[in-house]
N, CA and C atoms of all chains as a GROMACS GRO file, in nm:
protein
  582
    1UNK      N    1   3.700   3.523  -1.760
    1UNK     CA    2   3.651   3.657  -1.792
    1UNK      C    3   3.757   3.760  -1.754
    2UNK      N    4   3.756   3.852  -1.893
    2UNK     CA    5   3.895   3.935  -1.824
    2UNK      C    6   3.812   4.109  -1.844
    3UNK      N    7   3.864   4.162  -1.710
    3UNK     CA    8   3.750   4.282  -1.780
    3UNK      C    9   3.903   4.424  -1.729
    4UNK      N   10   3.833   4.546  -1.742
    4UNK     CA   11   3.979   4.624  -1.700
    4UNK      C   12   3.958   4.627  -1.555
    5UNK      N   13   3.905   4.634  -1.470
    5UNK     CA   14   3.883   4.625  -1.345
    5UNK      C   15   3.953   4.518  -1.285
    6UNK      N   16   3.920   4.391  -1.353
    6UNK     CA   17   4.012   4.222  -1.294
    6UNK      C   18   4.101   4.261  -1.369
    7UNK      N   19   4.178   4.336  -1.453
    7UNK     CA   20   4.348   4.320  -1.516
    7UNK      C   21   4.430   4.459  -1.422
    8UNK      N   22   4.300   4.533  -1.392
    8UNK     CA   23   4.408   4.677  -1.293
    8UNK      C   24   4.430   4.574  -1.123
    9UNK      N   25   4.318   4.464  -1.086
    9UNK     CA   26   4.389   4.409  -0.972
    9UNK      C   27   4.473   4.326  -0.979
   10UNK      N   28   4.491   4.291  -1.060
   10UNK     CA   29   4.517   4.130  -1.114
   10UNK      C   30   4.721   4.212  -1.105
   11UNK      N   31   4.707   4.302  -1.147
   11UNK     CA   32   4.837   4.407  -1.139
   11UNK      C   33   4.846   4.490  -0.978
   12UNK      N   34   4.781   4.494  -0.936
   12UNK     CA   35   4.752   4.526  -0.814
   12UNK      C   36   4.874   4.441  -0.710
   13UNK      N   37   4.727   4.302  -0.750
   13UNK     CA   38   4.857   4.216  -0.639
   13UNK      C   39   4.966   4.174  -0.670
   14UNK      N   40   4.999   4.154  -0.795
   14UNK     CA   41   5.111   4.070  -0.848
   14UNK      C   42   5.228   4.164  -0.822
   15UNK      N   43   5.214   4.316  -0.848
   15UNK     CA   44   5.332   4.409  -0.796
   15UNK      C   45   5.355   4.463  -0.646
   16UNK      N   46   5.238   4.418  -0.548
   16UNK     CA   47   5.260   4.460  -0.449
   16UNK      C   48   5.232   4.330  -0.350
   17UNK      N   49   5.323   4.276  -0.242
   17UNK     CA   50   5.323   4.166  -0.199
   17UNK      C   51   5.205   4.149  -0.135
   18UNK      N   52   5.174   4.278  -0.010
   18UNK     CA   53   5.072   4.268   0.076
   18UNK      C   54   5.018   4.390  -0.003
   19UNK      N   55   4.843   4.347  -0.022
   19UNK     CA   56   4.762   4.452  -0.090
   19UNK      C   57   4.638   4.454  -0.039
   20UNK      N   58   4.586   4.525   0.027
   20UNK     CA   59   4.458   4.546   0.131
   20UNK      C   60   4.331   4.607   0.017
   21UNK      N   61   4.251   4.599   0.006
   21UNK     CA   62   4.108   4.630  -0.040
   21UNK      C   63   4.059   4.656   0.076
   22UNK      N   64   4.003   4.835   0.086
   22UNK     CA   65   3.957   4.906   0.217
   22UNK      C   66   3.847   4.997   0.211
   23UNK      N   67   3.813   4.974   0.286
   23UNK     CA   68   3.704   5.103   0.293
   23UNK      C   69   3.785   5.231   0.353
   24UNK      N   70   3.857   5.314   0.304
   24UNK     CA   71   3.908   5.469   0.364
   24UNK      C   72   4.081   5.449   0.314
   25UNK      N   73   4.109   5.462   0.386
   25UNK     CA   74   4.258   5.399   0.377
   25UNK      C   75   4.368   5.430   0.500
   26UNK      N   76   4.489   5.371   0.487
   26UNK     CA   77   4.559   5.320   0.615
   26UNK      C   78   4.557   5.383   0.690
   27UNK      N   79   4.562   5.537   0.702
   27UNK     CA   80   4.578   5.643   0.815
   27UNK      C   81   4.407   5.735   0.825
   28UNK      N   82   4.307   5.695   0.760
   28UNK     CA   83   4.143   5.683   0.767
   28UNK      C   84   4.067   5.556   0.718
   29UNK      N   85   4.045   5.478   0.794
   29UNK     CA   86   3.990   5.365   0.753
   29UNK      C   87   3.815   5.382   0.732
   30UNK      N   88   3.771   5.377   0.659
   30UNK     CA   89   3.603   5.433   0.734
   30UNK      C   90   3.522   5.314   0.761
   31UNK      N   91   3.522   5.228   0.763
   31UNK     CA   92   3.451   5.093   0.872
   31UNK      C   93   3.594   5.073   0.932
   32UNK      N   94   3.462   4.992   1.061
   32UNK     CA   95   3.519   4.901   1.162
   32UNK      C   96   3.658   4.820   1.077
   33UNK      N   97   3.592   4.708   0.994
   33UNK     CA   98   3.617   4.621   0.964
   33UNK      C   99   3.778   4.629   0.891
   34UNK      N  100   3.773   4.736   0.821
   34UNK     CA  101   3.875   4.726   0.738
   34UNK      C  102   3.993   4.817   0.844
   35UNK      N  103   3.948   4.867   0.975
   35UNK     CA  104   4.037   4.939   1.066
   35UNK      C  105   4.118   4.847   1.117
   36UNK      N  106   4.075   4.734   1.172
   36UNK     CA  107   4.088   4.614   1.235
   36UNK      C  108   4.212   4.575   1.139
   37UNK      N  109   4.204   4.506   1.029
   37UNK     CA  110   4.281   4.429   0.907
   37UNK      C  111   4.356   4.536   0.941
   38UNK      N  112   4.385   4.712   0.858
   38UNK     CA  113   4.544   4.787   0.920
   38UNK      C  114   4.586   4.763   1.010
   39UNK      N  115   4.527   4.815   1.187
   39UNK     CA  116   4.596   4.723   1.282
   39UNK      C  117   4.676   4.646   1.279
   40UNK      N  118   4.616   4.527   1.252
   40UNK     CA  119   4.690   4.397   1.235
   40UNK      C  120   4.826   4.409   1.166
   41UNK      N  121   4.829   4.462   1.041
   41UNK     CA  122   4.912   4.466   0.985
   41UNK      C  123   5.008   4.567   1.005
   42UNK      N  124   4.982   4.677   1.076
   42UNK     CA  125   5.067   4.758   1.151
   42UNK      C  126   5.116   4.734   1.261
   43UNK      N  127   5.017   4.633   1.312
   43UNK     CA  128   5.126   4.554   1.462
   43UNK      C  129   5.242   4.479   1.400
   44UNK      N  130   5.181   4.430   1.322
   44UNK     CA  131   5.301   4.312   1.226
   44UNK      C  132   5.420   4.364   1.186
   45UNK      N  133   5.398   4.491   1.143
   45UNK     CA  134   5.502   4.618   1.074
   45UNK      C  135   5.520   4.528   0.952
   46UNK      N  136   5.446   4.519   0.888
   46UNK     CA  137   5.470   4.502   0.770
   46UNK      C  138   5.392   4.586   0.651
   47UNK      N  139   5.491   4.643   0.565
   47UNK     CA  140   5.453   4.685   0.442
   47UNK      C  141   5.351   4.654   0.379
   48UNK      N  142   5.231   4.747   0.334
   48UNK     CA  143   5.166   4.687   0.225
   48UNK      C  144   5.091   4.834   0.181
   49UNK      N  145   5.029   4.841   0.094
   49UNK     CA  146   4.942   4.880   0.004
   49UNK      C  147   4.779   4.859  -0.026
   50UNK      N  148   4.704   5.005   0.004
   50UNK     CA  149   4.595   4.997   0.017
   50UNK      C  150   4.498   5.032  -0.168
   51UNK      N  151   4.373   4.952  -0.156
   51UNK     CA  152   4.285   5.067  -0.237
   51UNK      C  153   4.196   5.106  -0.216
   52UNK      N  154   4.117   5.219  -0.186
   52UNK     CA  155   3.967   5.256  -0.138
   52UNK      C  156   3.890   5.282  -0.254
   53UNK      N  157   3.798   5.136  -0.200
   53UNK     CA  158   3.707   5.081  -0.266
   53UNK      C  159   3.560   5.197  -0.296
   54UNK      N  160   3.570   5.291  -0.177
   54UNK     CA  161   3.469   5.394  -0.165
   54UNK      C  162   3.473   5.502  -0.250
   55UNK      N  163   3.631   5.497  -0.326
   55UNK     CA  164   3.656   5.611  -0.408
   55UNK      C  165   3.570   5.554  -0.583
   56UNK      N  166   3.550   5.395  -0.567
   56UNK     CA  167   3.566   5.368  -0.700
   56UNK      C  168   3.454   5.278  -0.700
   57UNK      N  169   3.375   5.260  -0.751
   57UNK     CA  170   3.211   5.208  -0.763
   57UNK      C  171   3.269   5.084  -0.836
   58UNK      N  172   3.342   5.097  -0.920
   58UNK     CA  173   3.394   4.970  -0.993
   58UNK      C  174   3.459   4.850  -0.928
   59UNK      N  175   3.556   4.919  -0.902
   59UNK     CA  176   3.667   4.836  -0.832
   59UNK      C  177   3.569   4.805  -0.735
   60UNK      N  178   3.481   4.858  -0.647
   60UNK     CA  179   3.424   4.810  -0.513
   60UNK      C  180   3.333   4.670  -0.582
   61UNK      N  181   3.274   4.658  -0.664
   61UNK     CA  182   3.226   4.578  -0.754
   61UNK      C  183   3.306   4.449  -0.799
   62UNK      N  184   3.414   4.493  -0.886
   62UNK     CA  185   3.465   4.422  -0.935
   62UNK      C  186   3.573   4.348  -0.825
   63UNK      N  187   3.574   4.382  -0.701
   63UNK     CA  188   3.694   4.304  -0.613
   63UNK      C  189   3.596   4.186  -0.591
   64UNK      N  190   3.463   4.231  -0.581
   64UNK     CA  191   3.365   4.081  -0.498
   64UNK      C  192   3.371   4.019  -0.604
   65UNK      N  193   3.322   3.992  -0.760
   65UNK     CA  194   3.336   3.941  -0.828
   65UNK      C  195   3.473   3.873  -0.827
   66UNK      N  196   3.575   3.949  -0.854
   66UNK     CA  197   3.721   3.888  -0.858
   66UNK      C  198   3.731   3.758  -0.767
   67UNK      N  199   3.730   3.790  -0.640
   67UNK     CA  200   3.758   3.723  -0.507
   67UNK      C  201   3.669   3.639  -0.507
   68UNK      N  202   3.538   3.605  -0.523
   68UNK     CA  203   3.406   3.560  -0.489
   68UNK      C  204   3.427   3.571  -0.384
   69UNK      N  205   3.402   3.716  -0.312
   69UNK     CA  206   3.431   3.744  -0.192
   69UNK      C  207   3.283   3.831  -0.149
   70UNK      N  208   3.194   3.865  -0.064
   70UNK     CA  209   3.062   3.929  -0.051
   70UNK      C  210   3.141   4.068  -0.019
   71UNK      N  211   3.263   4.074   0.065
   71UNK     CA  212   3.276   4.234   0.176
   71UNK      C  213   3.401   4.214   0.147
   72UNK      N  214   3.415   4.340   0.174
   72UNK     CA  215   3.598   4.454   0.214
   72UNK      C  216   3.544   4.458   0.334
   73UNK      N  217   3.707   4.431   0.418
   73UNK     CA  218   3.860   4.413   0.341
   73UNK      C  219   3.831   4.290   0.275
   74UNK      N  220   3.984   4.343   0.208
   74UNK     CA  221   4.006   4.187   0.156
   74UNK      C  222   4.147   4.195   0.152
   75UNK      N  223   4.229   4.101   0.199
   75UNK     CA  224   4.367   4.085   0.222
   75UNK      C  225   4.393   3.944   0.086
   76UNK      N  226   4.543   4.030  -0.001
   76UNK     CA  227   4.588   3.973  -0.062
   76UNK      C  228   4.748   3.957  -0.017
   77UNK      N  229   4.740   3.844  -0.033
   77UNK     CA  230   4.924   3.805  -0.004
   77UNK      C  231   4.981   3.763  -0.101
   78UNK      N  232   5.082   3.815  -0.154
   78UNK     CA  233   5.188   3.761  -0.293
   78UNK      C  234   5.081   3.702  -0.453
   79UNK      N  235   4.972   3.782  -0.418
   79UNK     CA  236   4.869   3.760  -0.523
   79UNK      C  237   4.752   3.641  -0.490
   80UNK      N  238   4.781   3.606  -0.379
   80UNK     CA  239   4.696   3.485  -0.299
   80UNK      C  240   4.572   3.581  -0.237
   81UNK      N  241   4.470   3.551  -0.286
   81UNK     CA  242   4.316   3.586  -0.150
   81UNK      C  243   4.374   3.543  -0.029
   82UNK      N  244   4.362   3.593   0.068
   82UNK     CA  245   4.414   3.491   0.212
   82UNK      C  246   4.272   3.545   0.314
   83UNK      N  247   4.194   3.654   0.279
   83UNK     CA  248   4.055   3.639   0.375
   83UNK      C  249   4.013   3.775   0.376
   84UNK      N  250   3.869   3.770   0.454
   84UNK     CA  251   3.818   3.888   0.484
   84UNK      C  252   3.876   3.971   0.655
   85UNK      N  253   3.817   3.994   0.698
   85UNK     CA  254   3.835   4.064   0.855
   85UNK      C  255   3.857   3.931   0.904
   86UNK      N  256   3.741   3.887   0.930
   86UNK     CA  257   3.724   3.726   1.013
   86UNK      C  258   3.865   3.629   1.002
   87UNK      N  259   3.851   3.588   0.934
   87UNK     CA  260   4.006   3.504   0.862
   87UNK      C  261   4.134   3.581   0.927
   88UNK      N  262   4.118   3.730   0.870
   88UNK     CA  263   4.287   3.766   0.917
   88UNK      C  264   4.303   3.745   1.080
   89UNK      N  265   4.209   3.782   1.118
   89UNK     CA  266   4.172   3.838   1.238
   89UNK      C  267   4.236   3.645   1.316
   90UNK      N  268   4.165   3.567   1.318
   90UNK     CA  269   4.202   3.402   1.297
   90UNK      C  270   4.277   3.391   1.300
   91UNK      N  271   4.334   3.491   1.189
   91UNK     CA  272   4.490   3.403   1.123
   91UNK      C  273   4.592   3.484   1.202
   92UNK      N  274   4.555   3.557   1.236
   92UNK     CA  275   4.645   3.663   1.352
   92UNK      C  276   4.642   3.612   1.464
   93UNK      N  277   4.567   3.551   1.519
   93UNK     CA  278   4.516   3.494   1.725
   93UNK      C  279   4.626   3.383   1.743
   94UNK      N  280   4.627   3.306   1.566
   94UNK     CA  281   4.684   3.192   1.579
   94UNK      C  282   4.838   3.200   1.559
   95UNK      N  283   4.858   3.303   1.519
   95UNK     CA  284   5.026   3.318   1.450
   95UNK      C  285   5.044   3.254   1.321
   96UNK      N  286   4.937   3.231   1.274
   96UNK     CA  287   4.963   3.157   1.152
   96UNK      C  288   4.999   3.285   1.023
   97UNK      N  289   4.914   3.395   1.040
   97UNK     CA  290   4.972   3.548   0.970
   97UNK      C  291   5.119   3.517   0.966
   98UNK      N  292   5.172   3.571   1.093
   98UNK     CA  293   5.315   3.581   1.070
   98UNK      C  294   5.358   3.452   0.993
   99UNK      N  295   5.343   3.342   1.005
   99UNK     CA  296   5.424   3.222   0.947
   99UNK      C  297   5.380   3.207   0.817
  100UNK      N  298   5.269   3.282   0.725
  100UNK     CA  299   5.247   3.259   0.594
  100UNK      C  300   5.370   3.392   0.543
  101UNK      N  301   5.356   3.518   0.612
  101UNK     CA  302   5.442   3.615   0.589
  101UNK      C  303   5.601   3.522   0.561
  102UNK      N  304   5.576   3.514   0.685
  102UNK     CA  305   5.755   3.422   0.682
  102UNK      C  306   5.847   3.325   0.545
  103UNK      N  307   5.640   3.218   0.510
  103UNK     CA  308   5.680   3.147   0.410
  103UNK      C  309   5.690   3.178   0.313
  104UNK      N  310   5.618   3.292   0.289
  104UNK     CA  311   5.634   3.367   0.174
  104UNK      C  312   5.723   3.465   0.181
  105UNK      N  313   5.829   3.528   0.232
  105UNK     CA  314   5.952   3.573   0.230
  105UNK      C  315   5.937   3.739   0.219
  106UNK      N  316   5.847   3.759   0.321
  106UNK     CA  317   5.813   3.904   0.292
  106UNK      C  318   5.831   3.948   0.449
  107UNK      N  319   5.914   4.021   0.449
  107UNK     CA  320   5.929   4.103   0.602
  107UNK      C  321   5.860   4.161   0.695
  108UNK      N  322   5.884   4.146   0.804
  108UNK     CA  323   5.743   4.188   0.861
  108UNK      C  324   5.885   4.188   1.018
  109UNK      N  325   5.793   4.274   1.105
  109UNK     CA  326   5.896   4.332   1.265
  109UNK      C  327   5.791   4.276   1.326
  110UNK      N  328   5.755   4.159   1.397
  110UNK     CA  329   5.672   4.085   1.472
  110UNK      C  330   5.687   4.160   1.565
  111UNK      N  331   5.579   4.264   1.659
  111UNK     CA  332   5.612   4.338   1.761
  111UNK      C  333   5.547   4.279   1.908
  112UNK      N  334   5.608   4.130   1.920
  112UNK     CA  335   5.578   4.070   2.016
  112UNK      C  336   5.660   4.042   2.161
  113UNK      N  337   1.724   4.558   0.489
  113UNK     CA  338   1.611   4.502   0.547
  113UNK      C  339   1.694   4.382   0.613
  114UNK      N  340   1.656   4.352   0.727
  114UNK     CA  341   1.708   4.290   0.817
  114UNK      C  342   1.660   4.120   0.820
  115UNK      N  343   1.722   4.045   0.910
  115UNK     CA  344   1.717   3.909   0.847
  115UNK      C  345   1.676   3.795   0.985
  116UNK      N  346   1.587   3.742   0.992
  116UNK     CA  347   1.622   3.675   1.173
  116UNK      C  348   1.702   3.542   1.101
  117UNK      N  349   1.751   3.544   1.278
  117UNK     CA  350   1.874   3.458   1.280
  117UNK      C  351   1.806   3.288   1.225
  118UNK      N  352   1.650   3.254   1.261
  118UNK     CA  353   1.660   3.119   1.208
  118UNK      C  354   1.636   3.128   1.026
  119UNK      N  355   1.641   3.218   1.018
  119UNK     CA  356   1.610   3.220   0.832
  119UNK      C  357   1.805   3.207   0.779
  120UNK      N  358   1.849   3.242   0.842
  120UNK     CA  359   2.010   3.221   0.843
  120UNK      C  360   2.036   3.114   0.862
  121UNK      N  361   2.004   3.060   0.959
  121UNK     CA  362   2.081   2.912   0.991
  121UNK      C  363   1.988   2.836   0.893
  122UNK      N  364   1.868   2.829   0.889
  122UNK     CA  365   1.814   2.733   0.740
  122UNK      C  366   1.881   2.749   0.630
  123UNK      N  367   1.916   2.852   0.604
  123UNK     CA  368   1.978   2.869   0.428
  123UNK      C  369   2.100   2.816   0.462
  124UNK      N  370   2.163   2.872   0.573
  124UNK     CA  371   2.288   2.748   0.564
  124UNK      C  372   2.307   2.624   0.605
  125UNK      N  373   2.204   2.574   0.682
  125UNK     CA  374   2.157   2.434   0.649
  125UNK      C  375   2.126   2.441   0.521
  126UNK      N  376   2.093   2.481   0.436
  126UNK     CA  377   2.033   2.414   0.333
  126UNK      C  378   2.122   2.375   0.264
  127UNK      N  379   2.247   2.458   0.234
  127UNK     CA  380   2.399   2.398   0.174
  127UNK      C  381   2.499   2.324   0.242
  128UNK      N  382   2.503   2.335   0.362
  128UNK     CA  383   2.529   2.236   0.451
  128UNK      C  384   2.454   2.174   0.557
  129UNK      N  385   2.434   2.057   0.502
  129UNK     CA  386   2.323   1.991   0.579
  129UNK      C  387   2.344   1.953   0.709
  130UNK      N  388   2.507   1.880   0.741
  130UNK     CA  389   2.553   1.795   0.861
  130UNK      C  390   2.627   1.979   0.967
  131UNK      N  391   2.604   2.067   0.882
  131UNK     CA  392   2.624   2.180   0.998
  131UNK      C  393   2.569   2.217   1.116
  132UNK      N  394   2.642   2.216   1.253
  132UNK     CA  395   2.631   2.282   1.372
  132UNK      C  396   2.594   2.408   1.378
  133UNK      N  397   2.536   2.509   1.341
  133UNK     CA  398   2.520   2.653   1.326
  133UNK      C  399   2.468   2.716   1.477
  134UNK      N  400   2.553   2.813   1.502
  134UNK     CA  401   2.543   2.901   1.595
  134UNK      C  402   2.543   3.051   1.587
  135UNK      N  403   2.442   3.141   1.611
  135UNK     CA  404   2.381   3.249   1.560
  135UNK      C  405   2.363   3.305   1.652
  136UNK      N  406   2.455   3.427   1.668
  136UNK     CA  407   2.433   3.563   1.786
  136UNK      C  408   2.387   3.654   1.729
  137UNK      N  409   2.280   3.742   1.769
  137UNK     CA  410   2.236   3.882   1.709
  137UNK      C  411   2.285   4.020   1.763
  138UNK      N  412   2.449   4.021   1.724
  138UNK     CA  413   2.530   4.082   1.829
  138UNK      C  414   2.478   4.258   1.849
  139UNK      N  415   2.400   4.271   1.762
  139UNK     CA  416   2.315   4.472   1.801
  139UNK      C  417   2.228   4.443   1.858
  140UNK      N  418   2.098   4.341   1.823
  140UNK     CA  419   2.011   4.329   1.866
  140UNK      C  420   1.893   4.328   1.743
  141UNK      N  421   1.985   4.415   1.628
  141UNK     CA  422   1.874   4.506   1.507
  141UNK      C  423   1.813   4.387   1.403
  142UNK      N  424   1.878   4.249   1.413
  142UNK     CA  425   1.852   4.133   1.256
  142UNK      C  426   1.954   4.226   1.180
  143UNK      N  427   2.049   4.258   1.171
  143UNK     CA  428   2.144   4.303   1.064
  143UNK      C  429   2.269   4.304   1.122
  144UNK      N  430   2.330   4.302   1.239
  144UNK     CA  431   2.460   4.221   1.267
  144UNK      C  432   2.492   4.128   1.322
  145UNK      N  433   2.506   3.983   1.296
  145UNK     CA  434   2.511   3.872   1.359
  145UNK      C  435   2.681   3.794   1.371
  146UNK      N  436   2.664   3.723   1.488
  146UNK     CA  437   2.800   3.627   1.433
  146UNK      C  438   2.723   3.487   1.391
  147UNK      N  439   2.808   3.431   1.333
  147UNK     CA  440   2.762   3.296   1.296
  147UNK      C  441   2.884   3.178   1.298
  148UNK      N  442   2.880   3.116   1.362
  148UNK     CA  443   2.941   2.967   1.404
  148UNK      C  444   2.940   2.875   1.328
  149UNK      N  445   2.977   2.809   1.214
  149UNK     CA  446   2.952   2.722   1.157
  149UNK      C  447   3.071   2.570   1.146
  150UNK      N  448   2.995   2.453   1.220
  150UNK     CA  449   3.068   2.373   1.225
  150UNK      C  450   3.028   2.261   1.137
  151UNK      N  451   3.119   2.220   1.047
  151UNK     CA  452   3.115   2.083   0.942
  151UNK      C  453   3.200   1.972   0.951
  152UNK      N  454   3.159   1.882   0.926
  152UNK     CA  455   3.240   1.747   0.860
  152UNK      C  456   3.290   1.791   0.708
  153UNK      N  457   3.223   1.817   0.619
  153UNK     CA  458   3.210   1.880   0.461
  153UNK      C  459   3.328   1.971   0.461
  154UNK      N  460   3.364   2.036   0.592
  154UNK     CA  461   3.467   2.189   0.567
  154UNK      C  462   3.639   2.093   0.612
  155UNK      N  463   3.617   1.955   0.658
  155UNK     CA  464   3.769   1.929   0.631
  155UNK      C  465   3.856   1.957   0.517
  156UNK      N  466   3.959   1.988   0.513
  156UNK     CA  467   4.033   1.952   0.415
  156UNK      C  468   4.015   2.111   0.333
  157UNK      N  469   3.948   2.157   0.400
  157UNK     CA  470   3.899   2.325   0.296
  157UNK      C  471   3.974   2.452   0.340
  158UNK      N  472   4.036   2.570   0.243
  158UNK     CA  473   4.093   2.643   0.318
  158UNK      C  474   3.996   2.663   0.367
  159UNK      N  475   3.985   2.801   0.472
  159UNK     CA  476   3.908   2.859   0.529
  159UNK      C  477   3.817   2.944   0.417
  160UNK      N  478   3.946   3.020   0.322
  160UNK     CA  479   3.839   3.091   0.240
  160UNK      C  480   3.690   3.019   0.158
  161UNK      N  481   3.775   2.847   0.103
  161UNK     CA  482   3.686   2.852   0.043
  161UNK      C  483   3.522   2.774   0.180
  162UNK      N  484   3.588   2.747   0.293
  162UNK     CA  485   3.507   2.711   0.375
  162UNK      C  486   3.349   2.866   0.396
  163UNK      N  487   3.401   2.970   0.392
  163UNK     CA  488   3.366   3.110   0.437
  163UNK      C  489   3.258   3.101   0.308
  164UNK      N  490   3.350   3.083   0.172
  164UNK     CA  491   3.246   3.090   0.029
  164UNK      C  492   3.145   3.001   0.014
  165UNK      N  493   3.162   2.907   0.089
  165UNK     CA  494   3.061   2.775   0.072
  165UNK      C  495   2.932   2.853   0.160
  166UNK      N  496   2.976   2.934   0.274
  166UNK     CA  497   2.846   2.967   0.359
  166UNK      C  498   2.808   3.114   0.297
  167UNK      N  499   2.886   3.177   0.242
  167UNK     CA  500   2.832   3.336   0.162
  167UNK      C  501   2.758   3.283   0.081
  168UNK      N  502   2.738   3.137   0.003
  168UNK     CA  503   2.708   3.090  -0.130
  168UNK      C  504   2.547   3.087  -0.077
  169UNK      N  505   2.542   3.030   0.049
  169UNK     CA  506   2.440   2.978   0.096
  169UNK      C  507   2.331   3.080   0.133
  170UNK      N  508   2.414   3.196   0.135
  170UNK     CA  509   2.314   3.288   0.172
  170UNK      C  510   2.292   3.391   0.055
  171UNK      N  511   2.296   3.356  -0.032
  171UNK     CA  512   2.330   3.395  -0.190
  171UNK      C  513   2.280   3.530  -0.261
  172UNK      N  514   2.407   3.642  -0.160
  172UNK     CA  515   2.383   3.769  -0.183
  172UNK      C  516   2.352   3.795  -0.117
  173UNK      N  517   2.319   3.790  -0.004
  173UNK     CA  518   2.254   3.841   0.138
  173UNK      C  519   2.322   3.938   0.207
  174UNK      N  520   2.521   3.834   0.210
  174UNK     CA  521   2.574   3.916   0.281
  174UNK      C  522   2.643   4.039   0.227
  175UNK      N  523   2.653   4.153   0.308
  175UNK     CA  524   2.691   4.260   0.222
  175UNK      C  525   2.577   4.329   0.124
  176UNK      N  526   2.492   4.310   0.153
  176UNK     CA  527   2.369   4.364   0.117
  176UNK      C  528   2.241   4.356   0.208
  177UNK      N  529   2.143   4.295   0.207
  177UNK     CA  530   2.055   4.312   0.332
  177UNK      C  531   2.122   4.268   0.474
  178UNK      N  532   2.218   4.192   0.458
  178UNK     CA  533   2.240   4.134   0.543
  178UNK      C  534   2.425   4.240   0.583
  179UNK      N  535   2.387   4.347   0.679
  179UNK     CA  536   2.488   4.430   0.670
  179UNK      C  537   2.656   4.367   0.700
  180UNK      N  538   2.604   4.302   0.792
  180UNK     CA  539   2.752   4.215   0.878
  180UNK      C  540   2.744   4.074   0.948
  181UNK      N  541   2.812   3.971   0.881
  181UNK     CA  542   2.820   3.846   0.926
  181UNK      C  543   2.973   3.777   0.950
  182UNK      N  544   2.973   3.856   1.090
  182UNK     CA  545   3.079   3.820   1.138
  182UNK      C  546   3.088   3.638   1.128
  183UNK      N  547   3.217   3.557   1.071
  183UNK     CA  548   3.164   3.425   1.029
  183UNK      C  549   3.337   3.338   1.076
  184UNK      N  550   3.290   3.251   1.167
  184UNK     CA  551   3.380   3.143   1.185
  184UNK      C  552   3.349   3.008   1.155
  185UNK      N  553   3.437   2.925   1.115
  185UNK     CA  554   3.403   2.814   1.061
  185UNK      C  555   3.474   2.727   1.130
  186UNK      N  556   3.491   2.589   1.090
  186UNK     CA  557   3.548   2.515   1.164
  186UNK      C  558   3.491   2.346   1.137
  187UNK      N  559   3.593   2.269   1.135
  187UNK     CA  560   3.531   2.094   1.152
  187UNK      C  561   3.544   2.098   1.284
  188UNK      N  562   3.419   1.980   1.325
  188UNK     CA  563   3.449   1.911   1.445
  188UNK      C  564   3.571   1.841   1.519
  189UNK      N  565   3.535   1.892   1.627
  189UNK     CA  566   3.696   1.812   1.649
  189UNK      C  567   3.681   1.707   1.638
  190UNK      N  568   3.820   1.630   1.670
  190UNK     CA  569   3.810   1.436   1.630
  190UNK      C  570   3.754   1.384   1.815
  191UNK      N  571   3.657   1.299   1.702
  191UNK     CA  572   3.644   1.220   1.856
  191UNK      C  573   3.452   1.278   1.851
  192UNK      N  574   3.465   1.392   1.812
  192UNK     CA  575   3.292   1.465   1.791
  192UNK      C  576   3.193   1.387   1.676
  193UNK      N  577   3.086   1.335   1.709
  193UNK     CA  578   3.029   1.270   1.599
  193UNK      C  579   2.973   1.401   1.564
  194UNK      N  580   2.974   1.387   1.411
  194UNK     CA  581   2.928   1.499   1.318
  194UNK      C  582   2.775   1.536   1.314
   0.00000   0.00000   0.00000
């Protein structure tokens, strides 16, 4: 199923390596949840690109569909789903974040 | 509308049967919980699609009545009978 909503993300991630689905955005996050996921990725110092899902009834729609995902955030890597809060959050405790960053060849200032 | 925690762990028993489920009612309100979920079934699975197998189970719940389900997954370790 291709609709304009799945072809504006579908362009989303493919041009931007790291691409966040948020509630507010990077410098106003408005949940918890999606505050947490920037963090992370601002400890990481790595680049990425937000969209607020709160601005757009569609897109907030059409990302769960896309993803078969229930909630924002939603963290995309090099066009890969890689998780919600929970997951990054996981994937951050473990260092495994940084080492998918790594494998996938996208820069990041590990501020450890 | 809010959800108690054993109507949660049944529905996800119900898609995973051999699951360990562990259920905190971290406000107090039936609408923010964590949930623990341990399988034999989730080897071999990323996590995401481990996470989709238990959103599936609660089918539409979360992110709608069901405000926040904070959700970890996980197989047993080796050596744990399932």
């Amino acid at each position: 199923m291709s609709t304009p909503v799945f072809e504006r993300i579908q362009t989303d991630i493919t041009e931007n390596p790291v691409f966040l689905y948020m509630k507010g955005n990077a410098m106003f996050p408005q949940c918890g949840f999606s505050a947490r996921v920037v963090q992370i990725l601002s400890h990481l110092g790595v680049l990425f690109k937000t969209a607020n899902v709160l601005e757009d009834p569609e897109l907030r729609e059409g990302i769960k569909q896309f993803s078969n995902w229930p909630t924002v955030p939603q963290l995309y890597i090099k066009g890969e789903f890689v998780g919600g809060c929970d997951i990054v959050t996981e994937m951050f405790q473990s260092g495994e974040l940084a080492s998918t960053l790594t494998e996938k060849g996208i820069p990041y200032e590990a501020a450890t | 509308m809010a959800m108690s925690a054993n109507e949660i762990e049944s529905l996800i028993r119900g898609a995973v049967p051999d699951a360990r489920v562990t259920i905190e009612d971290l406000a107090g309100d039936g609408d923010h919980y964590a949930a623990t979920v341990v399988s034999e079934s989730f080897r071999g699975l990323s996590r995401v699609r481990q996470h989709q197998i238990v959103y599936a189970a609660l089918s539409g719940r979360v992110g709608g009545e069901l405000h926040a389900l904070a959700l970890q997954t996980s197989v047993p370790e080796s050596g744990t009978p399932a």
